[in-house]
Residue frames as a rotation matrix with the C-alpha (Angstrom) as fourth column:
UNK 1
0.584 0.811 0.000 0.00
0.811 -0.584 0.000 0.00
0.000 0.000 -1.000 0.00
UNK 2
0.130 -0.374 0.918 0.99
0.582 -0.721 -0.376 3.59
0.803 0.583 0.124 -0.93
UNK 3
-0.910 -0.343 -0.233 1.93
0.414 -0.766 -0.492 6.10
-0.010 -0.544 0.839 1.25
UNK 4
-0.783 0.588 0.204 -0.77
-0.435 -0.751 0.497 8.13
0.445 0.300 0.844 -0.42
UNK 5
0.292 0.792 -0.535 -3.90
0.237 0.482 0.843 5.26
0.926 -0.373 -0.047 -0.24
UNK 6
-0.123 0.069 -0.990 -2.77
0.972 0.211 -0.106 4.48
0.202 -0.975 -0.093 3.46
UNK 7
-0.995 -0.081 -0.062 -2.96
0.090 -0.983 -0.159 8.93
-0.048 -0.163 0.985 3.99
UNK 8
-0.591 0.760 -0.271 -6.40
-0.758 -0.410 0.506 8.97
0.274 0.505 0.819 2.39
UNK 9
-0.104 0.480 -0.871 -7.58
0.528 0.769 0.361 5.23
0.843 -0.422 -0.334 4.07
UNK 10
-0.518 -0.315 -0.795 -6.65
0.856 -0.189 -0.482 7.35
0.001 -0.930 0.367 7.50
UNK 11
-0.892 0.424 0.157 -8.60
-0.397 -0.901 0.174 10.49
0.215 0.093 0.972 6.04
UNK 12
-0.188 0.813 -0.551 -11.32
-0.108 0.540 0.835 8.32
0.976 0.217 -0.013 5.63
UNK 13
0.077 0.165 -0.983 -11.59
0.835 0.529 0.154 6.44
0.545 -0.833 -0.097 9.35
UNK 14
-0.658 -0.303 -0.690 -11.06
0.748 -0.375 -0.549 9.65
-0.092 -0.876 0.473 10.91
UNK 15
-0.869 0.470 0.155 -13.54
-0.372 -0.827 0.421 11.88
0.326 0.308 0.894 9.05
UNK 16
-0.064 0.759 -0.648 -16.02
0.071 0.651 0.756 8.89
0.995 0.002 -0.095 10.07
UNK 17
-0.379 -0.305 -0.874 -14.77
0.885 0.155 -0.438 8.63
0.269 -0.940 0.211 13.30
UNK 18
-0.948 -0.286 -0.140 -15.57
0.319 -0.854 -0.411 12.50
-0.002 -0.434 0.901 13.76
UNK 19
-0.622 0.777 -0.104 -19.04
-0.228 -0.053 0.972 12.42
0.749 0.628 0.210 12.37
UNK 20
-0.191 0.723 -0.664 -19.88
0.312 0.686 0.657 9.89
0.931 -0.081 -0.357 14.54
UNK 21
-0.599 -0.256 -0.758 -18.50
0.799 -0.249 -0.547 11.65
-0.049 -0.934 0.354 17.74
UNK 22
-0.909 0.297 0.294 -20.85
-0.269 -0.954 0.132 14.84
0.319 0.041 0.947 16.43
UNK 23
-0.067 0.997 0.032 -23.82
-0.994 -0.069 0.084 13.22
0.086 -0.027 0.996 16.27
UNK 24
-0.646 -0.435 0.627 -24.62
-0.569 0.822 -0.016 9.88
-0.509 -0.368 -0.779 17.69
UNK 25
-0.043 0.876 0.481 -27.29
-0.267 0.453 -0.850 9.02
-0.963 -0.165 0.215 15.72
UNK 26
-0.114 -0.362 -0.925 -25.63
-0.981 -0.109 0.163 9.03
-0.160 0.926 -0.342 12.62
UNK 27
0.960 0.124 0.252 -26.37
-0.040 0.948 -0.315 6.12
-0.278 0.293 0.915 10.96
UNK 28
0.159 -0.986 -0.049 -22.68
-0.764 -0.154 0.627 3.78
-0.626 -0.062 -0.778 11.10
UNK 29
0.858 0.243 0.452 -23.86
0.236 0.595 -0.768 1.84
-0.456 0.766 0.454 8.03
UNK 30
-0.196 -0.822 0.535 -22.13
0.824 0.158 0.544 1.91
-0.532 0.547 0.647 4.64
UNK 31
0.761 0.544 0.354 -24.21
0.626 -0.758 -0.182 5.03
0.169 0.360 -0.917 3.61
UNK 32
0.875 -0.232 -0.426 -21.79
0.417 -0.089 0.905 6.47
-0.248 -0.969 0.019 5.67
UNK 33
0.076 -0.924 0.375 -18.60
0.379 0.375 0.846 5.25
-0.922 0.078 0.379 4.39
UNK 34
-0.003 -0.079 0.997 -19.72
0.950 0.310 0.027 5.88
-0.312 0.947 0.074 1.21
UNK 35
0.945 -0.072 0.319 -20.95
0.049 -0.934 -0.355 9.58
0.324 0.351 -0.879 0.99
UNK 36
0.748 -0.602 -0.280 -17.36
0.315 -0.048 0.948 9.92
-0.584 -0.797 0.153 2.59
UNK 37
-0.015 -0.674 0.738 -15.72
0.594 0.588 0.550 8.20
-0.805 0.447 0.391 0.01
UNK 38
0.457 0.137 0.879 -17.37
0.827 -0.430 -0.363 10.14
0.328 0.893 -0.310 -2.89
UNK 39
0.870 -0.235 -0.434 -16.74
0.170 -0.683 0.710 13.41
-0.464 -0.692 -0.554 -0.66
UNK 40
-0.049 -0.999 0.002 -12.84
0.057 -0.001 0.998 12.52
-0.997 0.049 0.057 -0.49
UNK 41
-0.279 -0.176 0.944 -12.84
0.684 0.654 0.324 11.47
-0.674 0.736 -0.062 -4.03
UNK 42
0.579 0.796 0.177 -14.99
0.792 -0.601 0.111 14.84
0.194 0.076 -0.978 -5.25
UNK 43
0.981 -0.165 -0.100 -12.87
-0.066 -0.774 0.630 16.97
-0.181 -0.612 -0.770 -3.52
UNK 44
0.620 -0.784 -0.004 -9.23
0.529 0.422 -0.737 15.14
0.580 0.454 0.676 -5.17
UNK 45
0.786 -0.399 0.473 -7.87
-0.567 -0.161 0.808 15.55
-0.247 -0.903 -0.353 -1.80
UNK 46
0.556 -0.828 -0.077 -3.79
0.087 0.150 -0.985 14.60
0.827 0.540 0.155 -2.71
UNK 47
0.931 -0.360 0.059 -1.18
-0.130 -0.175 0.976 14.12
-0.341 -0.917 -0.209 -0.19
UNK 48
0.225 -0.834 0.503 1.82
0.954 0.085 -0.287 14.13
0.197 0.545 0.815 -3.26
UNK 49
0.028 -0.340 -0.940 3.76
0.322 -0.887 0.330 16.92
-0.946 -0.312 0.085 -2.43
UNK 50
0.822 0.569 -0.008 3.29
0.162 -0.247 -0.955 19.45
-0.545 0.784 -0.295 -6.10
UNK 51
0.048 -0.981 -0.189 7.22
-0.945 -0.106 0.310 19.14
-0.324 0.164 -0.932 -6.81
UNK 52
-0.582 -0.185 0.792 6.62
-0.036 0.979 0.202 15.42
-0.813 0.089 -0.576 -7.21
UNK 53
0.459 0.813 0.357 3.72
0.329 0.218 -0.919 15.93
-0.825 0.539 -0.167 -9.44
UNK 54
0.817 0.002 -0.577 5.78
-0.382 -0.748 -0.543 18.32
-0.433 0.663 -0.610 -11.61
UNK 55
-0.264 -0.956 0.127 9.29
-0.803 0.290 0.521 16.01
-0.535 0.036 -0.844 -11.50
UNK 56
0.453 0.376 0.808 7.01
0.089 0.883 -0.461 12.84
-0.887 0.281 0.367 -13.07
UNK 57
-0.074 -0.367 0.927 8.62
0.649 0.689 0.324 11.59
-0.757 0.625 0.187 -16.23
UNK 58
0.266 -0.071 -0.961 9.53
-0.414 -0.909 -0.047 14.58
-0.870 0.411 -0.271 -17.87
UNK 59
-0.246 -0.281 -0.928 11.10
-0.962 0.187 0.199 12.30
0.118 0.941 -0.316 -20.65
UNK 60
0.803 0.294 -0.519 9.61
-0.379 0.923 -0.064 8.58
0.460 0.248 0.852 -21.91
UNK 61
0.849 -0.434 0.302 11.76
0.012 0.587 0.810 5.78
-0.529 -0.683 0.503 -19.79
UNK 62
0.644 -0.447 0.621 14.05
0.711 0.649 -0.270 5.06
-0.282 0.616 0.736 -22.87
UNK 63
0.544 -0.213 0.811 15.02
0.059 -0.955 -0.290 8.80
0.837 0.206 -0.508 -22.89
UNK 64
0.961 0.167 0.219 15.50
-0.163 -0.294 0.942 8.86
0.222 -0.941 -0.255 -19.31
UNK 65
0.286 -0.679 0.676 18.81
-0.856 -0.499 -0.138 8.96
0.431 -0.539 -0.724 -17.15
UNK 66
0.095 -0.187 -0.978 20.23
0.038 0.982 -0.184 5.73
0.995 -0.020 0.100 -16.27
UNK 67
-0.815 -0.562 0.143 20.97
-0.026 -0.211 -0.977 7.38
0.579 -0.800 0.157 -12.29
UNK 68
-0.110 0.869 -0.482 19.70
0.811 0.359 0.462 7.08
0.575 -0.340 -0.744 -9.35
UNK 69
-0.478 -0.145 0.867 18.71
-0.171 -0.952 -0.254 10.66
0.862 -0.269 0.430 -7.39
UNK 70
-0.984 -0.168 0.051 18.11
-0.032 -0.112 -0.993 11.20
0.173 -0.979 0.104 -3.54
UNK 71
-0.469 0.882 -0.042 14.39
-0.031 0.031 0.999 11.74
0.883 0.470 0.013 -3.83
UNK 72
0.282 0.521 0.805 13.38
-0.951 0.043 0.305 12.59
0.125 -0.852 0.508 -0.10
UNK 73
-0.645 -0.086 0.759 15.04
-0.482 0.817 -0.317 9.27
-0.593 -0.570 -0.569 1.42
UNK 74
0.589 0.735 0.336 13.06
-0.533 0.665 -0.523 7.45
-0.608 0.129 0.784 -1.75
UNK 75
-0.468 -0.877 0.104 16.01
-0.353 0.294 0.888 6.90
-0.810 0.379 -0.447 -4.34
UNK 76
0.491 0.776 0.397 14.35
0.240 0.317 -0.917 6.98
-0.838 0.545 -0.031 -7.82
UNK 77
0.211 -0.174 0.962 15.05
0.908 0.400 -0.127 7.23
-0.362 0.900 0.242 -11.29
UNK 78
-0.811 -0.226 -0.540 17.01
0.118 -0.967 0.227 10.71
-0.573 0.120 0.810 -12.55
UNK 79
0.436 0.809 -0.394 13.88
0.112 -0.483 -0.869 12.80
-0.893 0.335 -0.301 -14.56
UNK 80
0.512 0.306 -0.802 16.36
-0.275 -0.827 -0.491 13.85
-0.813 0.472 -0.340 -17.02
UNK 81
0.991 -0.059 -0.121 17.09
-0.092 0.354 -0.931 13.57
0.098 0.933 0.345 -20.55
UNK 82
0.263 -0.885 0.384 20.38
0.499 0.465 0.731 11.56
-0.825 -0.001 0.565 -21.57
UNK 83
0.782 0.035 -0.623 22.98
-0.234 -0.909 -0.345 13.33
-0.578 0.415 -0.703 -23.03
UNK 84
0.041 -0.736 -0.676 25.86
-0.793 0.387 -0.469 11.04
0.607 0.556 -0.568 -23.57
UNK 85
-0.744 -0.526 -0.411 26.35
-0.214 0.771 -0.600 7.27
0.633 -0.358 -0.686 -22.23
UNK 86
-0.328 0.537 -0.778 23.00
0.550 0.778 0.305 6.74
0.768 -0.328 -0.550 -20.75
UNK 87
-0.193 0.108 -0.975 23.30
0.933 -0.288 -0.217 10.00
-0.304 -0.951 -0.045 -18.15
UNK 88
0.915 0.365 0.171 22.40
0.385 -0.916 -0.109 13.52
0.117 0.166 -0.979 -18.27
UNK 89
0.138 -0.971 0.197 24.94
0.248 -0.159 -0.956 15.81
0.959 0.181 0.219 -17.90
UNK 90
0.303 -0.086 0.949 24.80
-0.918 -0.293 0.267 16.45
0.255 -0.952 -0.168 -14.29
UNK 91
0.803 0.123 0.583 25.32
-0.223 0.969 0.102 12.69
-0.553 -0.212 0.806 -13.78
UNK 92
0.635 -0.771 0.042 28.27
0.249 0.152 -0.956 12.76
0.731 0.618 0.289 -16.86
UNK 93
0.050 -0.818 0.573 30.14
-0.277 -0.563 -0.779 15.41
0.960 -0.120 -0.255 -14.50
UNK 94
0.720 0.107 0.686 29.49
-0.677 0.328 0.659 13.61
-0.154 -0.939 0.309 -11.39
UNK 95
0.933 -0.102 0.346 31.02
0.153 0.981 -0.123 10.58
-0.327 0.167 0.930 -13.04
UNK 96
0.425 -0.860 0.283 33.95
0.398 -0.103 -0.911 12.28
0.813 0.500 0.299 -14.54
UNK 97
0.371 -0.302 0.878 34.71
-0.631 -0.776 0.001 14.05
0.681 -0.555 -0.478 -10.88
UNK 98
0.151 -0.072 0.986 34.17
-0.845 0.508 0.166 11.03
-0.513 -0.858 0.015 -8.62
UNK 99
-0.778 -0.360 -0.514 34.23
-0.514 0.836 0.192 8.05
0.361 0.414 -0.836 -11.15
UNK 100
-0.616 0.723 -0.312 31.08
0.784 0.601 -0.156 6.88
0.075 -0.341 -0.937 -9.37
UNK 101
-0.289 0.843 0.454 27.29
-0.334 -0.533 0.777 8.19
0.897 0.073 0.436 -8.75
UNK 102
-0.802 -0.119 0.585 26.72
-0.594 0.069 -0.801 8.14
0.054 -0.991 -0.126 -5.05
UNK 103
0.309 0.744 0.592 23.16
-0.627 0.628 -0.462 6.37
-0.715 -0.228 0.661 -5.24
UNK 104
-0.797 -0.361 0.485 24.43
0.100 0.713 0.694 4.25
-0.596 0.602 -0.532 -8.50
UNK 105
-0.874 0.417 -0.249 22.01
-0.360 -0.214 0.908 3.52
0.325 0.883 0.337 -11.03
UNK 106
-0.390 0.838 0.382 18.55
-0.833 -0.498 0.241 2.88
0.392 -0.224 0.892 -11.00
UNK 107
0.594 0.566 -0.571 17.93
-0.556 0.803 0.217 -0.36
0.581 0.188 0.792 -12.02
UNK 108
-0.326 -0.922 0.210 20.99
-0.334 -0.096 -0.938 -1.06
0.884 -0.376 -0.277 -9.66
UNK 109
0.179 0.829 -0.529 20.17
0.835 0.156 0.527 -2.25
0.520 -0.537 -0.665 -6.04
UNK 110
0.874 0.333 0.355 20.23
0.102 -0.838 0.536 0.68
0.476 -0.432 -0.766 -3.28
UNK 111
-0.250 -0.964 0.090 23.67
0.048 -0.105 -0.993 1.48
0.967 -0.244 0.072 -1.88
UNK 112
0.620 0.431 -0.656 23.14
0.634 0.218 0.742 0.82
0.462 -0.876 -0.138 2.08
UNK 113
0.380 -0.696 -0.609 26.54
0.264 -0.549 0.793 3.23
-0.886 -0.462 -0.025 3.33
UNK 114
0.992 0.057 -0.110 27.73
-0.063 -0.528 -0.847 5.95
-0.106 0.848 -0.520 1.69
UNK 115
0.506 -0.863 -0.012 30.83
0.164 0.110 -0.980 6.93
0.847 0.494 0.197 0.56
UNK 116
0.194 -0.489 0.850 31.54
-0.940 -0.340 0.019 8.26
0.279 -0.803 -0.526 4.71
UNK 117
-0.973 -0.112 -0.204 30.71
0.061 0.723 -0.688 5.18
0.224 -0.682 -0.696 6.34
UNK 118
-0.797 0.548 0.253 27.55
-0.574 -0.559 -0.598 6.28
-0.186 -0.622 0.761 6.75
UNK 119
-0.665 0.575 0.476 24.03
0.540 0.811 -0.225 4.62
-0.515 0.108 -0.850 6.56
UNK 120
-0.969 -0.224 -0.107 21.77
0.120 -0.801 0.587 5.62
-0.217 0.556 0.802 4.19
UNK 121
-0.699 0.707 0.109 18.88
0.094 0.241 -0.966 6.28
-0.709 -0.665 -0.235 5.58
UNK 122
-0.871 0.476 -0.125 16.19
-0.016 0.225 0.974 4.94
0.491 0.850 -0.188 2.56
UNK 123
-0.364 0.741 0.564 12.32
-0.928 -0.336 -0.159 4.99
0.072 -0.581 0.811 3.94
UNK 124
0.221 0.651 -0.726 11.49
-0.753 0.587 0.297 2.07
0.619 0.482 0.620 2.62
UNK 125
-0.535 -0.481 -0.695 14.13
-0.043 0.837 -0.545 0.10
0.844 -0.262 -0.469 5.35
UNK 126
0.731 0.634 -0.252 12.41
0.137 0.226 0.964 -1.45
0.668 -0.740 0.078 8.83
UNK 127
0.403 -0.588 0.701 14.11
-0.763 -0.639 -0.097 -0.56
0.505 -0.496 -0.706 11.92
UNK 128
0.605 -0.235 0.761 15.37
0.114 0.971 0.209 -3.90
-0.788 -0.040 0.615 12.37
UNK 129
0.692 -0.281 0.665 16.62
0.673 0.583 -0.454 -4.14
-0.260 0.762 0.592 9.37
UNK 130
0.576 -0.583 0.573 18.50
-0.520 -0.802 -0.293 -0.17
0.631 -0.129 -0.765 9.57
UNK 131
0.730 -0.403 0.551 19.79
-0.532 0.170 0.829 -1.70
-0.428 -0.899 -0.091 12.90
UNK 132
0.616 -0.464 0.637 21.36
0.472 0.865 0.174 -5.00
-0.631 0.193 0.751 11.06
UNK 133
0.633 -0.303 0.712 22.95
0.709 -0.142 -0.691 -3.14
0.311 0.942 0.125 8.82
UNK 134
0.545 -0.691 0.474 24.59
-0.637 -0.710 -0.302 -0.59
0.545 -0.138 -0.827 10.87
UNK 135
0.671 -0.185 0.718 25.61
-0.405 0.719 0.565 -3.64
-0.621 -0.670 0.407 13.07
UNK 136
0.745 -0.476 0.468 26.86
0.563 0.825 -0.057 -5.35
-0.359 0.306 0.882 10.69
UNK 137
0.856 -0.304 0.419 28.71
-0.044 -0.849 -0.526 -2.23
0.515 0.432 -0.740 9.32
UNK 138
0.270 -0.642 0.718 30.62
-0.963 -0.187 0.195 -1.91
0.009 -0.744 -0.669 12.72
UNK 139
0.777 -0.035 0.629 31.37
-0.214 0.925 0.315 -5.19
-0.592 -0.379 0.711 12.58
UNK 140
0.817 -0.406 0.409 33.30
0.511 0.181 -0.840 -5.25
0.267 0.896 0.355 9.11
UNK 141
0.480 -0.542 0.690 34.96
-0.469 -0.823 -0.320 -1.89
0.741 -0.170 -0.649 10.59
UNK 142
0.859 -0.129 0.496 35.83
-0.394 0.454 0.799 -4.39
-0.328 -0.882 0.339 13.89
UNK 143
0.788 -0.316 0.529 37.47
0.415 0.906 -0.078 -6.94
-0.455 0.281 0.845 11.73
UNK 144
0.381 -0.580 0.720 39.42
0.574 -0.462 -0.676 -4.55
0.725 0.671 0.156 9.81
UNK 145
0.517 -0.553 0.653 40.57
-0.655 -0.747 -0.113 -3.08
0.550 -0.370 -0.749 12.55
UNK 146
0.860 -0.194 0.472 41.59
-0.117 0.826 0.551 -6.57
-0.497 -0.529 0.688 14.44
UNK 147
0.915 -0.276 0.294 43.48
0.374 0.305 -0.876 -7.18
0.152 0.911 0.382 11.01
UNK 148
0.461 -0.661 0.592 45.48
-0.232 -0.734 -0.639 -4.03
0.857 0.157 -0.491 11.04
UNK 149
0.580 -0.482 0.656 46.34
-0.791 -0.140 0.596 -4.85
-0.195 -0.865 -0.463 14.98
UNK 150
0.925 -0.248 0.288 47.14
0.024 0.794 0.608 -8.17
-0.379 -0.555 0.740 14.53
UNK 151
0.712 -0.629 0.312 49.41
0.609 0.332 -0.721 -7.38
0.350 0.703 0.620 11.44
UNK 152
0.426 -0.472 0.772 51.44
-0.663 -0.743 -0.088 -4.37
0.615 -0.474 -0.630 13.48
């Protein structure tokens, strides 16, 4: 489920929920639920932020950037048109500076630590699963440091 749906399921149960607290006698049928629904629906109540609406696929996929861009902690596909080798030119001069593209490519999986050490905090990860990963992070960093003592 979307971000959005689950925003607009939660608009829903609470707009009911408030109705019912005005007036008990409200009938808590599907009449209900429904005039809601149309309501919400009627009213193209949106919880996309209007920067997202405007960034949507400015060029057909096959046109598109081959990178992957920060997107609010979502890590999506670059908007813009390819200029040489699959990348735009922001994304060329990244590559010629650093030799790499900090998120990598799209179709790529997600990079989990950045170039610091750091974790990269994606939305999509469970806090469990952030945790294991920074765990296991410090762990790698453990071993490599054991290494270096033992070899000194």
């Amino acid at each position: 489920m979307s971000i959005h749906s689950l925003l607009i399921t939660l608009l829903h149960e609470d707009i009911c929920s408030e109705l019912r607290s005005m007036d008990q006698d409200l009938d808590q049928g599907q009449d209900l639920r429904d005039l809601v629904s149309r309501k919400i629906r009627e009213k193209n109540i949106s919880f996309e932020k209007e920067a997202d609406k405007e960034k949507e696929a400015e060029e057909s996929d096959d046109r598109r950037c081959y990178a992957r861009i920060w997107a609010d902690h979502r890590g999506t596909r670059c908007n813009s048109k390819i200029k040489s080798d699959g990348y735009c030119g922001k994304h060329l001069k990244c590559l010629e500076r650093h030799d790499y593209l900090p998120f990598g490519n799209y179709d790529e999986p997600r990079p989990i630590i950045n170039e610091e050490g750091n974790m990269i905090p994606w939305y999509d990860r469970t806090e469990i699963e952030s945790l294991a990963t920074l765990i296991n992070h410090q762990l790698i960093r453990l071993q490599k440091l054991i290494h270096t003592t033992e070899m000194n």
